[in-house]
Each structure stands twice: as C-alpha cells, then as structure tokens.
KEROSE-60512 format. One record per residue (C-alpha): residue number from 1; residue in three letters; x, y, z negated. Coordinates in steps of 0.05 Angstrom, whole numbers, plus 5000, padded with zeros to 4 digits. Example, Ala and Ser with C-alpha at 12.3 -4.5 7.8 and 13.67 -1.06 7.14 Angstrom:
PT   fivo   volo     px     py     pz
PT      1    ala   5246   4910   4844
PT      2    ser   5273   4979   4857
END
This chain:
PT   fivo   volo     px     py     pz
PT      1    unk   9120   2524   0329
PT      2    unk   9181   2527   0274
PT      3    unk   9206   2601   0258
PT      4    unk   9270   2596   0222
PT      5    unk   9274   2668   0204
PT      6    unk   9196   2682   0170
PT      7    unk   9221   2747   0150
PT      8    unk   9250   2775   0212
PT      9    unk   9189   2746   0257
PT     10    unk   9137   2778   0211
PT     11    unk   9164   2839   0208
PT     12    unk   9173   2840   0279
PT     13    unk   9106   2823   0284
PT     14    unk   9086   2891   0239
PT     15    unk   9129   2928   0285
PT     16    unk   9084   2907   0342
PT     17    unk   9024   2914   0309
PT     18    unk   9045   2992   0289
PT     19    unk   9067   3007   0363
PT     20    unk   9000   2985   0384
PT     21    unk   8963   3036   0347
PT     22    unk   9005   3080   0355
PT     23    unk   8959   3143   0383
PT     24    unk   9015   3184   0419
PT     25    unk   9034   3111   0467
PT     26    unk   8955   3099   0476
PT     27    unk   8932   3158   0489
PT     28    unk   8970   3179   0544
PT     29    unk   8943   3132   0592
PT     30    unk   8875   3140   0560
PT     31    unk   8876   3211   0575
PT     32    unk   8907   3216   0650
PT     33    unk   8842   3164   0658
PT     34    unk   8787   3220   0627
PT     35    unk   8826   3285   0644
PT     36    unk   8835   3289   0729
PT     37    unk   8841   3357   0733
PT     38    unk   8880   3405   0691
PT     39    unk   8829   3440   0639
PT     40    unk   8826   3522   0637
PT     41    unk   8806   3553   0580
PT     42    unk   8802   3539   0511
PT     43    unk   8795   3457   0485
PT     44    unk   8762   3446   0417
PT     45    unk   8785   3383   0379
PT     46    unk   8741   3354   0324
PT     47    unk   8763   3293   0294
PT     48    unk   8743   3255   0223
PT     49    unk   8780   3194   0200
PT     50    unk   8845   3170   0179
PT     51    unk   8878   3178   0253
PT     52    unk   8842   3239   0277
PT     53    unk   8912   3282   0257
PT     54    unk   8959   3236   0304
PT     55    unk   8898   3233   0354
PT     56    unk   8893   3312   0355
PT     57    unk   8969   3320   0357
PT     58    unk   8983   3257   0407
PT     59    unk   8927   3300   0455
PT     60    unk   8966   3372   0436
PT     61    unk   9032   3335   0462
PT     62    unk   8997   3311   0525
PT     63    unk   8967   3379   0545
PT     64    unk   9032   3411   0543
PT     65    unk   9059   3370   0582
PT     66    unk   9003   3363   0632
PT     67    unk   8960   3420   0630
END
C-alpha cells in the first residue's frame, strides 16, 4: 500500500489511537455491562495510575447521567 500523504495518515492514525483509549467513550458501555441496576447510597472510587483521574471522572459523568 502507497500513502501519498505520510503526515496526514499518521496523524490520523494518533487520532485513532487516542479515541480508543479514551476512558469517557469506553467506559460507558463497560459500565451499562457491570452496573444493571441503579446504585443507592454512597460509591467509593479508588484508582492508582496514570488514567485513574479520567477513569474516576469518565464513571462520575456516567452516574449522573444514569443513576
């Protein structure tokens, strides 16, 4: 395969790469799988790592919405 435009198709490629870890698109159907019901009550959130902050805020965004 020829790609005339390296720079365009790479960076596309990035792009794709970023949306695909992007917690707040993943999660969401990830979480309607684990979480049925609504939850009542309080819900702790303990996360360690370089993505638990979009993790924890991707899950924050979800529960408001659903919950």
């Amino acid at each position: 395969m020829l790609i005339n435009h390296q720079q365009s198709f790479l960076l596309g490629a990035f792009r794709a790469a970023l949306d695909a870890a992007n917690p707040s698109v993943i999660l969401q159907d990830g979480l309607s799988k684990v979480f049925k019901e609504p939850l009542v009550g309080r819900v702790l959130v303990l996360g360690a790592g370089k993505a638990a902050a979009s993790m924890a805020k991707a899950l924050e965004l979800y529960a408001a919405s659903h919950w």
